[in-house]
C-alpha positions in Angstrom: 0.0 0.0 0.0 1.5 3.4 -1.1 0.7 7.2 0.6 1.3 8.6 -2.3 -1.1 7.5 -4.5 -4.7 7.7 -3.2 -5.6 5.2 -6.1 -3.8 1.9 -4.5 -5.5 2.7 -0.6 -7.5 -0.8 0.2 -11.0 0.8 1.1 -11.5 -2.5 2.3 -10.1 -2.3 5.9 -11.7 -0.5 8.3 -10.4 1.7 10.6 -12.4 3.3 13.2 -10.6 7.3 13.1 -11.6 7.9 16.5 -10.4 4.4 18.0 -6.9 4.4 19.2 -7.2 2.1 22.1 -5.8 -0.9 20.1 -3.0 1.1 18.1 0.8 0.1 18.8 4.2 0.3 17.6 2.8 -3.2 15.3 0.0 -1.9 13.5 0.4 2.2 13.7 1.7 1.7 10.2 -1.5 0.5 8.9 -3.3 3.4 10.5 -0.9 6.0 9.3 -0.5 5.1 5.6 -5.0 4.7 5.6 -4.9 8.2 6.7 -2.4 9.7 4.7 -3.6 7.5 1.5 -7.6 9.2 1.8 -6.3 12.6 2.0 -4.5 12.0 -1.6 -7.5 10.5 -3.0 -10.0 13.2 -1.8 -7.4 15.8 -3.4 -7.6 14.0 -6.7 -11.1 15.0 -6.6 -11.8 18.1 -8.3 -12.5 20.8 -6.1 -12.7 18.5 -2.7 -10.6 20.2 -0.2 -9.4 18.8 2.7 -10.0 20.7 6.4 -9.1 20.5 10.0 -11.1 17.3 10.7 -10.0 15.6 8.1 -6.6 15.5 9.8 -8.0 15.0 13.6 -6.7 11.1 13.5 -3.3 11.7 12.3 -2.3 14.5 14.7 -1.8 12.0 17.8 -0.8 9.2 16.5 2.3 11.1 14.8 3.0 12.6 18.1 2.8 9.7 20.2 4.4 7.1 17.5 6.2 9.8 14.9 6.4 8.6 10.9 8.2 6.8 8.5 10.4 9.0 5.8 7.8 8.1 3.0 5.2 8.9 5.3 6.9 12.2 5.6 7.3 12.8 2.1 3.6 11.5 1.8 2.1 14.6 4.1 4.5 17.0 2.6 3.0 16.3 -0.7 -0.4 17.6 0.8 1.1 20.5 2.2 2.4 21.4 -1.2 -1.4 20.7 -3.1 -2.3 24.2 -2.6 -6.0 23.4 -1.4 -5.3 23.5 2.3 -5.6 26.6 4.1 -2.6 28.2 6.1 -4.0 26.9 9.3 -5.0 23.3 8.1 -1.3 23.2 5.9 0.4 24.5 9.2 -1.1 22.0 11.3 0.5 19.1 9.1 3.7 20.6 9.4 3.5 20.0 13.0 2.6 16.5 12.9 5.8 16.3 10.8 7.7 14.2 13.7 10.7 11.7 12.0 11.3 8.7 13.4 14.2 8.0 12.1 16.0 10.2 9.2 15.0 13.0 7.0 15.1 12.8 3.4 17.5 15.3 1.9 15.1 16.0 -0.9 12.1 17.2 1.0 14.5 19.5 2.2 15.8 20.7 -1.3 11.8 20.9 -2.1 11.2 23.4 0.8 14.1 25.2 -0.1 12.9 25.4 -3.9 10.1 27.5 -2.7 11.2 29.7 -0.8 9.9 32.7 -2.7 6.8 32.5 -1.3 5.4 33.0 -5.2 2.5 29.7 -4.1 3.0 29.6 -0.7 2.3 32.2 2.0 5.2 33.3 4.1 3.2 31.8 7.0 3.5 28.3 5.8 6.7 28.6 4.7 8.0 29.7 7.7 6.5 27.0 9.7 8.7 24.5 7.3 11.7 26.6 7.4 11.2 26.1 11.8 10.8 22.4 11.5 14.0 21.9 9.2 15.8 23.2 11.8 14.1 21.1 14.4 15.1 17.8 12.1 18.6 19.5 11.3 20.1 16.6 12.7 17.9 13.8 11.3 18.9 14.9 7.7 20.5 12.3 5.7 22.6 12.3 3.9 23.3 16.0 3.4 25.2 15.7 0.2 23.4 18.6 -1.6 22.8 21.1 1.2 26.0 22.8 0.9 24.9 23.6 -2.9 21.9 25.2 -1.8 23.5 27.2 0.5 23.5 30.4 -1.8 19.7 29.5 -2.6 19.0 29.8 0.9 21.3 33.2 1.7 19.6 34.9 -1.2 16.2 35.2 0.3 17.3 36.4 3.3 15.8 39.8 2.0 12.6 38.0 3.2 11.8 39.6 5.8 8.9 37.2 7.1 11.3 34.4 7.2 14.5 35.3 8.1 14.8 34.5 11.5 14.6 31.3 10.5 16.8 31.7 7.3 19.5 33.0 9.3 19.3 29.6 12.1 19.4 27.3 9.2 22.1 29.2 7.5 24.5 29.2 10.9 23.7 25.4 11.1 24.6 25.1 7.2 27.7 27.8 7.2 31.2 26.0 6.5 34.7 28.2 5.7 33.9 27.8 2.1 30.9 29.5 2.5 32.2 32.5 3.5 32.6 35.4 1.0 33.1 39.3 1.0 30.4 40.5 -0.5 28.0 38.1 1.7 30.2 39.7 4.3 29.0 43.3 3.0 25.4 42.0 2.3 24.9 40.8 6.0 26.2 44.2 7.2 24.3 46.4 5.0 21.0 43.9 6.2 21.9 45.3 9.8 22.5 48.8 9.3 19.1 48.5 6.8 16.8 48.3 10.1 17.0 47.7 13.9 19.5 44.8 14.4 18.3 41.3 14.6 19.7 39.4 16.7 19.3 36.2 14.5 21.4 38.4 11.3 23.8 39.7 14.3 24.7 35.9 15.1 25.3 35.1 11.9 27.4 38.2 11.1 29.6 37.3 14.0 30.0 33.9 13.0 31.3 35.4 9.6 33.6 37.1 11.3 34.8 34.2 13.2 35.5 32.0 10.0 37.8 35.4 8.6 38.7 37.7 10.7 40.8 39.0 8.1 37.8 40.6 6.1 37.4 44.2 7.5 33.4 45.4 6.8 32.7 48.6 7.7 29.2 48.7 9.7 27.5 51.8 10.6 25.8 50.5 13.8 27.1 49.3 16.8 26.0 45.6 17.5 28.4 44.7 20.4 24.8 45.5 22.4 22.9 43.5 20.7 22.2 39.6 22.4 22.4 37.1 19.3 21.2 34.2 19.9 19.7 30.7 18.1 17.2 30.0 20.6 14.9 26.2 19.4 11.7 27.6 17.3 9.8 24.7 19.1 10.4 23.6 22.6 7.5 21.6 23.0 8.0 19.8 19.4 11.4 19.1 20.0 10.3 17.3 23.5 8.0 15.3 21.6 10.6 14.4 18.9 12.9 13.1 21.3 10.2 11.2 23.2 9.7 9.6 20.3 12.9 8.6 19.4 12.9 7.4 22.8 9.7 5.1 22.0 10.8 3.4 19.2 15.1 3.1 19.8 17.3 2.3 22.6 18.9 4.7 25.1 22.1 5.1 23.3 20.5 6.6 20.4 18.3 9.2 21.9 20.2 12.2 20.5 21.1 12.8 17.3 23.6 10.6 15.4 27.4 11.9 15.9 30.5 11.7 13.5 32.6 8.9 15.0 36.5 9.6 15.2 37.7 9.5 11.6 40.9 8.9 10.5 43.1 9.7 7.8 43.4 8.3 4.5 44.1 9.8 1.2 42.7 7.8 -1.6 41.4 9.6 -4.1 37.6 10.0 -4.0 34.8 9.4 -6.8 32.2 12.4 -7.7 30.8 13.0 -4.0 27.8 14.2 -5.0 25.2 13.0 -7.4 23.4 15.8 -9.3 19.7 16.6 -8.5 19.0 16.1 -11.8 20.2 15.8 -15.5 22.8 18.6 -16.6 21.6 20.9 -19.4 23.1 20.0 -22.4 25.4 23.5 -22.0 26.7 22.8 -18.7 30.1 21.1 -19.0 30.9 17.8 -17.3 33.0 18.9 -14.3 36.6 17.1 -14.2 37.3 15.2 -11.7 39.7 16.8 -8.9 42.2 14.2 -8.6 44.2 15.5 -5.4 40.5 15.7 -3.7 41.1 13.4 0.1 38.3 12.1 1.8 37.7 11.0 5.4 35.8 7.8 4.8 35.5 5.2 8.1 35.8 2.3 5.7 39.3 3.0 4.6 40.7 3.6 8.3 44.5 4.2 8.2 46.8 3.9 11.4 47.4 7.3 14.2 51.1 6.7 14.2 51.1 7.0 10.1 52.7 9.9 8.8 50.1 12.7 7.7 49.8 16.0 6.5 48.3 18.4 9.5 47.0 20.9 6.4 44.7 18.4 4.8 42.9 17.6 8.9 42.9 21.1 9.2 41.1 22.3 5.9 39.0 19.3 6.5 38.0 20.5 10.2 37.0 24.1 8.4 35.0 22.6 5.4 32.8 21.1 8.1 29.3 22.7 9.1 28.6 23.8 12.3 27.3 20.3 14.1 29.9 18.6 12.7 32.6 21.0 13.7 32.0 20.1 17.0 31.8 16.5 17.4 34.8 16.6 15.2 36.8 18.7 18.0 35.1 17.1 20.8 35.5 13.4 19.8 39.1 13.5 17.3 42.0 13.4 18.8 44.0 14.4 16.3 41.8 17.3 15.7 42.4 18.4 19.3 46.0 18.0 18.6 46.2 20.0 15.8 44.0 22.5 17.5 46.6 23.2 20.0 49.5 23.2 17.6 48.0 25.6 15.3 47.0 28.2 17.9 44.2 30.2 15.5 42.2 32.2 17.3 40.1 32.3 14.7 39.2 28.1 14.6 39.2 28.3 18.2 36.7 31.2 18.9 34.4 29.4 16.4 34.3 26.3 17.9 34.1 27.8 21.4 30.9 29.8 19.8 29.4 27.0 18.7 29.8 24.4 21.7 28.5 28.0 23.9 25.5 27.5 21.3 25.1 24.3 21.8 24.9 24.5 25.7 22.9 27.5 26.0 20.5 26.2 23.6 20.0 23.0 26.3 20.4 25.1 29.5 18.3 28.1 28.7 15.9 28.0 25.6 14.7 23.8 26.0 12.5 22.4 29.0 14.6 21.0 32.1 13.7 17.6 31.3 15.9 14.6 33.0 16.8 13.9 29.1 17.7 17.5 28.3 19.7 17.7 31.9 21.4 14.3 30.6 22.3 15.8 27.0 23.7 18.9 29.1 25.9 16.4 31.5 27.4 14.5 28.3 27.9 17.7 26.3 29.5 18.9 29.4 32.0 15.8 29.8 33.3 15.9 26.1 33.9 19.2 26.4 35.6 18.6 30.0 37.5 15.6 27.7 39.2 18.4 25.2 39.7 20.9 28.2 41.8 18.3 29.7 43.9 17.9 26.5 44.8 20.9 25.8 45.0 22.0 30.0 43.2 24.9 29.0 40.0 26.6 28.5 38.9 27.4 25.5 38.4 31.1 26.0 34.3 31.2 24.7 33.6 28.2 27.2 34.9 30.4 29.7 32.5 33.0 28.8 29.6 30.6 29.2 30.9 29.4 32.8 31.4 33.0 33.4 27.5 34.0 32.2 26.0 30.4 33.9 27.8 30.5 37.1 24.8 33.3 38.6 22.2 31.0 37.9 23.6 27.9 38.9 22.0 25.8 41.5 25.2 24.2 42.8 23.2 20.6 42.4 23.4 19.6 38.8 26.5 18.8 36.6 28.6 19.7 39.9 31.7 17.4 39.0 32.0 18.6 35.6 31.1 22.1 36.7 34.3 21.9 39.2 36.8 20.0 36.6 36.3 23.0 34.3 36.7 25.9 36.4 40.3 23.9 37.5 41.1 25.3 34.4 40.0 28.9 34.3 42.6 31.4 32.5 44.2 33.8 35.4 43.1 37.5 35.9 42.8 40.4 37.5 41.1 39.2 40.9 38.3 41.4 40.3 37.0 39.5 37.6 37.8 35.7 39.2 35.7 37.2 42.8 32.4 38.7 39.8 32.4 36.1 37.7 33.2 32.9 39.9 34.2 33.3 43.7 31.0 35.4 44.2 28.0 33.1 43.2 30.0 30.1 44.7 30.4 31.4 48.0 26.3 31.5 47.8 26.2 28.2 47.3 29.0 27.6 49.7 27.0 28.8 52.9 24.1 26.4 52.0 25.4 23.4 51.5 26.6 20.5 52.6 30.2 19.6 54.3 30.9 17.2 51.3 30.2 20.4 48.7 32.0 22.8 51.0 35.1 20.2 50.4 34.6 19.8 47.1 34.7 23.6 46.1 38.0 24.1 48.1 39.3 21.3 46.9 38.6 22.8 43.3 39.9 25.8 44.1 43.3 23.9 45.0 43.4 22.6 41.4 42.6 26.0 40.1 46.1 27.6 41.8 47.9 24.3 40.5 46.7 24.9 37.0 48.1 28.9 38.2 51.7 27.4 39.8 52.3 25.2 36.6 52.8 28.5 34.4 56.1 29.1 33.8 56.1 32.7 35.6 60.4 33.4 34.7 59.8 33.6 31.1 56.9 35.3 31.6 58.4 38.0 34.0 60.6 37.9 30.9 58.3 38.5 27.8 56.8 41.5 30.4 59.8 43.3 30.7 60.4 43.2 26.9 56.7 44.7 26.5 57.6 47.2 29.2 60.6 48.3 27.3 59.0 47.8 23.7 55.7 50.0 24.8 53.8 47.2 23.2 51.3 46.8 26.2 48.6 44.6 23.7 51.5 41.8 23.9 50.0 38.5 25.0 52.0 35.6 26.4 51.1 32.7 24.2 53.8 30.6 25.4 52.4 29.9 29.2 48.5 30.1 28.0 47.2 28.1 25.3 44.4 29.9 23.9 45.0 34.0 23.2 47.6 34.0 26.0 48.2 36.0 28.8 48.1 39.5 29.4 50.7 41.9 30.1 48.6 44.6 32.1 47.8 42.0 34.9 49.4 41.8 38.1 49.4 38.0 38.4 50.9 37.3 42.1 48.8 39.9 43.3 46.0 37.9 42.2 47.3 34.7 43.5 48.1 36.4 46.8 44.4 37.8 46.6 43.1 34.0 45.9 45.0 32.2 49.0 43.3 34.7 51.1 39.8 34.4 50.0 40.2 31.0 49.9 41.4 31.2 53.7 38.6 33.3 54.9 36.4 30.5 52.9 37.7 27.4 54.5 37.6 29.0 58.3 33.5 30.4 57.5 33.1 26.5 56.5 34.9 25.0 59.6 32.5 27.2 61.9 29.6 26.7 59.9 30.2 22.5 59.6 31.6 22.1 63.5 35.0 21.4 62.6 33.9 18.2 59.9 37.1 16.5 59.2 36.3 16.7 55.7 36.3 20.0 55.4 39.9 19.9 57.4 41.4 17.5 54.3 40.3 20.0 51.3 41.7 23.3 53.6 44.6 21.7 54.5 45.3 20.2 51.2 44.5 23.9 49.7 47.7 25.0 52.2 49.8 22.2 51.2 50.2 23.4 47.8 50.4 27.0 48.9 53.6 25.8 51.5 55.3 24.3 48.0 54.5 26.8 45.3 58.0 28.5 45.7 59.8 25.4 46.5 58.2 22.9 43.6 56.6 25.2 41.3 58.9 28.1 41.3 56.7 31.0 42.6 57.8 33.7 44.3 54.8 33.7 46.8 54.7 33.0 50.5 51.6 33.5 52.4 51.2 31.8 55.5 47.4 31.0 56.5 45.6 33.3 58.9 45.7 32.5 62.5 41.9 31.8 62.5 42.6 28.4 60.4 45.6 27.9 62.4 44.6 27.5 66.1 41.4 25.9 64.8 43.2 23.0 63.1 45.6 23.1 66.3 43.0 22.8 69.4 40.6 20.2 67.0 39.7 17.1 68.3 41.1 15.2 65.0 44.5 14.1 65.4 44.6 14.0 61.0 44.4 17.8 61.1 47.2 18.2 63.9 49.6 16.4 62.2 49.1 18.1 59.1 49.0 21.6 60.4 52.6 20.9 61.3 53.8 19.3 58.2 52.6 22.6 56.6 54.4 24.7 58.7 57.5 22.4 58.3 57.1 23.0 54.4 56.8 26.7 55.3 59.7 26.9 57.3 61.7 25.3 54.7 59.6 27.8 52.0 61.6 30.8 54.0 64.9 29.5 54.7 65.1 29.0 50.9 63.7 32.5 50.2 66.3 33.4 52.7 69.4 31.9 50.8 68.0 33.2 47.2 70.8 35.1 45.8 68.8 36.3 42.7 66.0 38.6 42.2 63.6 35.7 41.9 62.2 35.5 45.5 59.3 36.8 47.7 60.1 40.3 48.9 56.5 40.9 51.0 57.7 37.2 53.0 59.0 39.6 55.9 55.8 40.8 56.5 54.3 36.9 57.4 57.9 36.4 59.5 56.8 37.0 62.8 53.3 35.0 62.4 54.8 32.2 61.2 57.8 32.1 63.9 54.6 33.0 66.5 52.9 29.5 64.9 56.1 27.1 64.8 56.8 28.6 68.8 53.4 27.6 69.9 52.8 24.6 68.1 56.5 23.0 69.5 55.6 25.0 73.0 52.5 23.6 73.4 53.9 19.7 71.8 56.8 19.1 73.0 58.1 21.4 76.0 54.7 21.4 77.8 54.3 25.0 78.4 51.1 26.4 76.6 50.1 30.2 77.2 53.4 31.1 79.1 56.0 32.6 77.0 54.3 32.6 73.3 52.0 34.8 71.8 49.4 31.8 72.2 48.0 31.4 68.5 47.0 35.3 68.4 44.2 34.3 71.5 43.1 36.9 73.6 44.1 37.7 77.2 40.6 37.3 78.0 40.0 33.5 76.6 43.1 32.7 77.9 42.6 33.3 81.7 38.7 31.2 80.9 40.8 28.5 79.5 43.0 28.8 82.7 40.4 29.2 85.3 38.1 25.9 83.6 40.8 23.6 83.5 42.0 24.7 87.5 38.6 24.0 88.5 38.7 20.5 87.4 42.3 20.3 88.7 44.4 19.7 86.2 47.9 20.9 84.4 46.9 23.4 82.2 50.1 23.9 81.0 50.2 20.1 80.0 46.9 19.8 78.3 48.3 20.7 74.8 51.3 18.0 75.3 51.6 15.1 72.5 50.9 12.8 75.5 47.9 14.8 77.6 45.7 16.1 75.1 42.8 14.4 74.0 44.0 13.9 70.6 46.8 12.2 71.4 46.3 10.5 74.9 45.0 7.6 73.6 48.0 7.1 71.3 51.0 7.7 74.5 48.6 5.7 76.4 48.7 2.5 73.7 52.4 3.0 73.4 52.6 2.9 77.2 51.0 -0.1 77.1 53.0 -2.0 74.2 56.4 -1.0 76.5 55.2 -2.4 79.5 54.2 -5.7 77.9 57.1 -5.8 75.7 59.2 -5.4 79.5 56.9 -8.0 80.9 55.0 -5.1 83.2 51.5 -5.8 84.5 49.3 -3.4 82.3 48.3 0.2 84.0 44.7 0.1 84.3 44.6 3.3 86.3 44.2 5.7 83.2 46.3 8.6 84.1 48.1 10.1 81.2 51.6 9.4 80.7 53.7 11.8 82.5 58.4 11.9 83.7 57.1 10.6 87.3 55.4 7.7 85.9 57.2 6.3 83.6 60.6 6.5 86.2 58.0 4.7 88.3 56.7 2.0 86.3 60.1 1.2 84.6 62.2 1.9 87.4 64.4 4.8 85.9 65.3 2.0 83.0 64.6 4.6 80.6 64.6 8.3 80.7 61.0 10.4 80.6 63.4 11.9 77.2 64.6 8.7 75.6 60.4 8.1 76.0 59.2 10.6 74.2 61.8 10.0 71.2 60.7 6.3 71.0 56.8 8.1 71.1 57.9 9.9 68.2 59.1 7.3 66.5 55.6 5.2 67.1 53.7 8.2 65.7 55.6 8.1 62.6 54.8 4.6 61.8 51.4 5.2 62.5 51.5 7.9 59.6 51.8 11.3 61.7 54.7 12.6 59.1 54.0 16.1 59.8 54.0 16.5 63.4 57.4 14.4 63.9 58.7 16.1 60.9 58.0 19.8 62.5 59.2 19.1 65.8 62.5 17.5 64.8 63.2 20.7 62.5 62.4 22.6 64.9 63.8 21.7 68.7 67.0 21.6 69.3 67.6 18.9 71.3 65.5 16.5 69.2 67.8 17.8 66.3 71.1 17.9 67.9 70.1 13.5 69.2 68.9 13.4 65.3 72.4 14.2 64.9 74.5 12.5 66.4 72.3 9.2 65.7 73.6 9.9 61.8 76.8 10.4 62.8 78.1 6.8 63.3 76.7 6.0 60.2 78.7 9.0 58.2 81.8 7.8 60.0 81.1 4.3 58.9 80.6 5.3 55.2 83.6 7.4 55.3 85.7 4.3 56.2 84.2 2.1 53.9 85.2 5.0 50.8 89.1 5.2 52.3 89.0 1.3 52.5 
């Protein structure tokens, strides 16, 4: 049975227009191609013209099942028999929902009238909005690219050229772009009040050659472009049908797959639409033409030419542009070798396109929010590659970062701001720092962590720039006068600029970040999660002049200091010190720097940071908290509470801080305690007193110095993993490093001989 020829339709089976209670994916066929059928044998009858109820069957079962391409091809032909009326012919269109791909010459037939000579602008409108919808279902799309001229001529239609311009940006390859289509769109602009569809396409233009200069009278760097869907609704119903009829891995549109290289010589790619004139020349065959077929895959590690991947990257359109970035490796390479900001700002626009078009201008849906995720990861997949945002994506994050509800696409979210090009710290707190510190004071611990711990990564992707050379290339600027200079050695993408004071904005950072991670240890009662991601945040800080060569030292505030010191988690103690360790090491090395490379504001942190490494081996090792230290920067007032609580209950104040009598640590001297006395063949102390001189000369019978004790205590906190606090306190006190000492000095002796032997 044929829908395209009311003449075969069986009128023998029945079908009930108004029953749909036994139609399925089985039999929706039959129903369908009855339906389409009758409406092409009542327009074979003169003068019988078909209305709104004529069509009252068909409209839900194509939105709840979609139809077949000849089906498609079927209901266009009654759109085209000029005796519906705009709102009968316009309700077709809408039923118009593929199930699986477009023909390419329905599309050449909408395109073929265009004029709007037999058609109202109305109706062809409506088509022009629902090729865009099936953009992606179109195949093949040999032809299209010829009619792209067709298609930029009418946009002097005024009726339809929002729509002219979407399908035109979708279409537009490198090829495409000309000068005088340059000049055409510009004079369209300055013509009337600027659209923002002919704006986005404009820019694009410009994107594809910069190098063409077209003068414009207006100013359109107000102006919002934008390619927002024509048909939210329809598009929801496209994909749930393409949801009813194939499985999940092919609910969006079909992608390129990663093609490699060959360079066989191709055949005539495209078939003409139809027989040459008997003028028109047969066109010779372009022998050095390469293709990218899949069937003919040739190896990576095969020599190729970079020129013939990139020209094939720029004759791509838009969609395929994309996945071709986002999925080729090779493509990413040469995308970093070649360093255009031309290719990279059009592909950034595009994939900004792309994501705005799912965030802002479709329904939330869970399938929309799912297409947004994996858009999102491939994009987080390239950033990776090439360690660098590309600068339009940054934009986006920049524009979606105000709106965002901390809750969706949060890993991929955090992963690409790792990544965020260094500024003026104005622009990190507007655009970033701001709206996440929002989010930060509502929610939870696990969040808190994982935005500091993001911010971490961001100042690694900071440290990792060489800042000598650039120092270097600034100086030459300086002297040069050439202050529009960017660094495109130490930033991938349209480099770094000369007019920013980078370590002021990294000193900026560590502070904010500071403030941040003390607001969340009050807010979250000290979680120990939250004390991994701050202190992790301060480990890199401790190394960026030793490891990555930056001449910044900024010690963390004394807030985040005493609260990691007097917390109840023995993790964040231990730590603290190995920070300050890497500290102290951080400014004996700025200390013996004998070139200009080094960290001239350090001095001002030098008495805070001997005040910290005081108190923490005061309060440790010697057993005298609060009595000849500056006390962590605690008031005289909170002191003498401290003093007067802890007298009440009777107990050494001083010693309450002490590796073996606070209550992080007690238990630890106390299970040491115990693994001497059995190794000694003691009876076990049951008595729970904390360990103090007096009892261990008691309960080993002055065998072994209260000294020699607290070294082997040491010792037994280091193989339990406490790095930092033995490695502080043997830096630090003098006894501990004068016996470190003279333990390696046998063992230098011992080498010695064995060198003269």
């Amino acid at each position: 049975m044929s829908v395209s020829d009311g003449s075969q339709v069986d009128n023998s089976v029945v079908i009930d227009p108004t029953d749909y209670s036994n139609v399925d994916g089985s039999n929706v066929d039959e129903h369908l191609d009855h339906m389409i059928g009758l409406m092409h044998s009542r327009l074979q009858q003169n003068g019988r013209r078909i209305w709104r109820k004529d069509c009252s069957g068909l409209v839900p079962l194509s939105k709840k099942f979609g139809l077949k391409a000849i089906q498609i091809s079927g209901l266009l032909d009654v759109v085209f028999s000029q005796k519906l009326s705009d709102t009968v012919a316009c309700s077709f269109v809408s039923c118009l929902f593929p199930r699986d791909s477009v023909p390419e010459r329905e599309i050449t037939r909408i395109f073929g009238n265009l004029s709007c000579r037999d058609y109202s602008p109305n109706l062809m409108a409506r088509l022009l909005s629902w090729v865009i919808l099936v953009y992606d279902f179109i195949s093949p799309k040999k032809h299209l690219p010829r009619l792209y001229g067709v298609l930029f001529h009418y946009l002097t239609v005024e009726h339809t050229r929002p729509w002219t311009c979407h399908l035109l940006y979708l279409m537009t390859q490198r090829q495409h772009v000309r000068p005088y289509r340059m000049r055409q769109l510009a004079n369209l602009i300055d013509a009337s009040e600027p659209e923002k569809q002919l704006v986005g396409l404009f820019l694009l233009f410009r994107k594809y050659r910069p190098d063409m200069d077209v003068v414009m009278r207006k100013d359109i760097s107000t102006v919002l472009s934008g390619f927002p869907t024509p048909n939210r609704e329809w598009q929801a119903g496209l994909i749930d049908i393409r949801q009813c009829w194939l499985d999940e891995s092919t609910y969006l549109p079909s992608t390129l797959t990663t093609p490699l290289i060959t360079n066989t010589v191709s055949e005539d790619l495209d078939a003409p639409l139809s027989r040459p004139s008997k003028r028109q020349r047969p066109r010779k065959q372009d022998t050095n033409l390469v293709t990218f077929e899949l069937e003919q895959q040739r190896r990576i590690d095969q020599s190729f030419d970079p020129e013939v991947l990139l020209n094939h990257l720029e004759n791509q359109d838009a969609t395929n542009q994309i996945m071709e970035v986002l999925e080729n490796r090779m493509a990413q390479h040469l995308l970093i070798c070649q360093r255009s900001d031309a290719i990279v700002d059009r592909i950034g626009t595009l994939l900004a396109q792309q994501l705005m078009d799912l965030l802002y201008w479709q329904p939330q849906s869970p399938i929309n929010i799912a297409r947004f995720r994996l858009l999102l990861k491939r994009v987080l997949t390239l950033t990776k590659f090439t360690e660098t945002q590309i600068p339009m994506m940054q934009m986006f994050l920049q524009r979606f970062m105000p709106t965002w509800n901390g809750l969706d696409v949060t890993n991929e979210i955090f992963e690409l701001l790792t990544y965020t090009k260094p500024g003026h710290f104005y622009e990190i707190y507007e655009h970033y720092l701001q709206p996440l510190g929002r989010l930060y004071c509502v929610n939870d611990a696990r969040w808190k962590a994982q935005l500091i711990l993001a911010l971490r990564d961001m100042l690694a992707t900071w440290s990792k720039i060489d800042w000598r050379s650039h120092s270097d290339l600034r100086e030459e600027a300086r002297v040069k006068s050439k202050h529009r200079w960017t660094d495109r050695q130490n930033w991938q993408f349209h480099g770094l600029e000369m007019n920013v004071d980078y370590f002021s904005t990294i000193q900026k950072f560590i502070y904010y970040v500071d403030r941040l991670s003390v607001q969340g240890l009050v807010l979250e009662e000290d979680n120990p999660v939250l004390f991994h991601a701050s202190l992790s945040f301060f480990e890199l800080v401790s190394n960026l002049t030793s490891v990555y060569d930056v001449p910044i030292i900024i010690v963390p505030s004394a807030s985040f200091v005493y609260r990691c010191f007097f917390s109840d988690s023995a993790m964040a103690v231990s730590r603290l010190c190995g920070s300050l360790d890497l500290y102290k090491q951080a400014f004996e090395n700025n200390d013996r720097s004998t070139d200009d490379w080094f960290d001239r504001s350090s001095e001002l942190f030098l008495d805070l940071f001997n005040s910290y490494i005081m108190d923490t081996c005061t309060y440790l090792w010697r057993n005298e908290a609060f009595l000849r230290t500056t006390s962590f920067s605690l008031s005289k007032e909170t002191i003498e509470k401290l003093v007067q609580s802890y007298s009440e209950k009777g107990q050494a104040f001083n010693c309450m801080f002490s590796l073996t009598h606070s209550s992080v640590f007690a238990g630890f001297s106390k299970a040491f305690m115990t693994n001497k006395m059995i190794e000694a063949n003691l009876e076990d102390d049951k008595s729970g007193a904390p360990v103090t001189a007096d009892k261990v000369a008691e309960v080993f019978d002055n065998q072994i110095s209260y000294s020699d004790f607290r070294v082997q205590y040491l010792d037994y906190l280091q193989d339990l993993g406490f790095n930092g606090l033995v490695s502080l306190l043997y830096s630090s006190i003098t006894s501990l490093m004068k016996r470190r000492s003279d333990e390696n000095l046998p063992s230098q002796l011992a080498l010695e001989q064995d060198e003269d032997e």
